[in-house]
C-alpha positions as CSV (number, residue, x, y, z in Angstrom):
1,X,40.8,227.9,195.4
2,X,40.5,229.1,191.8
3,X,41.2,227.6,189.2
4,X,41.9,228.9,185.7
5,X,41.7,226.7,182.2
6,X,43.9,226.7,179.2
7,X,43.5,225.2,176.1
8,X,46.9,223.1,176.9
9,X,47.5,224.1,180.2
10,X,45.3,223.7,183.9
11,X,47.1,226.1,186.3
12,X,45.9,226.1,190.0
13,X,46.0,229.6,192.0
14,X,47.9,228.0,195.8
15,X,51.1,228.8,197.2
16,X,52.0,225.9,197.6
17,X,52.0,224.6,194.3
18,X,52.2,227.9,191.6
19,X,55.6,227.2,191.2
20,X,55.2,223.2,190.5
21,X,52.0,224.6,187.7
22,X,54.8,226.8,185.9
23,X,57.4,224.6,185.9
24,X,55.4,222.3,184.7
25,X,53.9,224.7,182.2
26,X,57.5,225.4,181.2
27,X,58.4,221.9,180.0
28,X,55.5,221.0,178.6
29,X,55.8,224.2,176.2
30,X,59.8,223.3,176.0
31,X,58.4,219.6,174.5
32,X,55.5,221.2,172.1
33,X,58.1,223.8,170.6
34,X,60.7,220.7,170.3
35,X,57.7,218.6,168.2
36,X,56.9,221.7,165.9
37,X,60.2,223.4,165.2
38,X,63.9,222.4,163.5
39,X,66.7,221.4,166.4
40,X,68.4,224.4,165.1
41,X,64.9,227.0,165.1
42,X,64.1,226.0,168.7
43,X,68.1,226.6,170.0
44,X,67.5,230.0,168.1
45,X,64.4,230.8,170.1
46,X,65.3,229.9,173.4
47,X,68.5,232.3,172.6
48,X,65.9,234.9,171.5
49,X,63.6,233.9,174.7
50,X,67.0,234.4,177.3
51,X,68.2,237.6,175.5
52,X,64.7,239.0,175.6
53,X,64.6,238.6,179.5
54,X,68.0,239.4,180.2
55,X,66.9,243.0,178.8
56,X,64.1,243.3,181.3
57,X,66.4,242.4,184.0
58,X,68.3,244.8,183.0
59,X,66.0,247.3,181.9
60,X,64.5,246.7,186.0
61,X,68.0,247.4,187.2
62,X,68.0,250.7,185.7
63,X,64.2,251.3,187.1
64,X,64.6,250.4,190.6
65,X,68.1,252.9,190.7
66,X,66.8,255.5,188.5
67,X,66.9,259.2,190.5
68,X,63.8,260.2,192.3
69,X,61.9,263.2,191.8
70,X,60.1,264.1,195.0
């Protein structure tokens, strides 16, 4: 097992529990952006954060069904 070090975060490579690490690792950057910005700056980033990766969704749509060239 490997394990990679952060300066706030410890993430451990497993299966089992990669998706506990980033949750995890989600909440605790959710409460450090809460402590440093305005109520009103961190409901604008998050909308920036969603809108951002609604465009890569999108943007892999269009990837995935794009023509072929054989």
């Amino acid at each position: 097992m490997r394990r990679y070090y952060n300066n706030r975060a410890h993430l451990t490579i497993n299966p089992t529990t990669h998706y506990d690490n980033a949750d995890n690792l989600r909440r605790q950057t959710i409460h450090h952006v809460l402590q440093l910005l305005t109520t009103r700056q961190a409901a604008r980033s998050l909308l920036a954060v969603s809108e951002h990766f609604h465009r890569l969704r999108s943007l892999s749509s269009l990837w995935v069904t794009r023509p072929r060239q054989d």
